[in-house]
N, C-alpha and C positions, 0 to 999 in steps of 0.2 A: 504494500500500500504506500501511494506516495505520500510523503510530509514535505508541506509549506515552511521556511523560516519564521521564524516569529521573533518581532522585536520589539520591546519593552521599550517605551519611550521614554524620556526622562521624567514626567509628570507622572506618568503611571508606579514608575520605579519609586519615587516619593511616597505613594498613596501607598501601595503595599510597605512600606518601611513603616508608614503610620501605623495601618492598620497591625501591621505584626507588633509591634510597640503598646498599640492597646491592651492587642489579646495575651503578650506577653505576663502585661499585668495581672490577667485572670488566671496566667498558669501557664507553664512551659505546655502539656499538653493540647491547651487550646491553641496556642500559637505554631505548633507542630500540625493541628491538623486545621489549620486555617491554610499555612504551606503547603500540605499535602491536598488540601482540594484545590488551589489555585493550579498548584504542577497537573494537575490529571486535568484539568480546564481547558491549558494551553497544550495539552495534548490531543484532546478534543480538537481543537480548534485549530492545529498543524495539519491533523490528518482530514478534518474538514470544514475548510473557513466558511464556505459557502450554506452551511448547517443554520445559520443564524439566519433569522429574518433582517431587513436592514429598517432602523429605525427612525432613523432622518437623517437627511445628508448620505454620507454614506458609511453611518455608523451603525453600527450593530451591537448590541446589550444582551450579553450572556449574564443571566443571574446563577448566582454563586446557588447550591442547593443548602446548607445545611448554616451557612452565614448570610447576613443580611447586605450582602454587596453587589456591585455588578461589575461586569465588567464591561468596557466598549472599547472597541475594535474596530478596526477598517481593514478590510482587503482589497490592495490595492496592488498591481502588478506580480503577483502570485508571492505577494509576501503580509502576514496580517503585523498588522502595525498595532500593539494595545496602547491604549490613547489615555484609560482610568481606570481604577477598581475604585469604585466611589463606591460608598455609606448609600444603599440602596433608597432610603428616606430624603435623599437630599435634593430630588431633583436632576432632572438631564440638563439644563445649563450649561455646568461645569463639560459634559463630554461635546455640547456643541459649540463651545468656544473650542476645543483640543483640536478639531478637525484642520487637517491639511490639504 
């Protein structure tokens, strides 16, 4: 099966360092498996960017299953570019200002 590259843009890289930062707080375990669902996401989403509905622009919002996050994405030239993992309460704003 083909995989897509995927690259974590610098604002996304921030968001996950928060969020792991929080969950940290509650417990090394939560923060371990806040990583281990985000890693199997972007594995998802190498092996199939195109899985995701596009939600405006041309980003697309993977919600996180068992945390309250999403993430948003663009595929664009056969590479998914992550753009956020926002705090799923906050509003898409923040991912339609990331767009490039």
């Amino acid at each position: 099966m083909n995989r897509v590259p995927i690259v974590i843009e610098l604002e996304a890289k921030s968001d996950i360092r928060a969020a792991r930062d929080y969950y940290s707080d509650k417990g090394d375990q939560t923060s371990d498996r806040f990583r281990d669902e985000l890693t199997q996401i972007f594995e998802l989403l190498s092996r199939h960017p195109e899985a995701v509905a596009v939600a405006f622009g041309r980003t697309r919002l993977k919600p996180m299953r068992y945390f309250p996050y999403v993430i948003g994405y663009i595929y664009f030239e056969g590479v998914v570019h992550v753009t956020g993992v926002q705090y799923g309460g906050l509003g898409w704003d923040e991912f339609d200002r990331r767009q490039f």
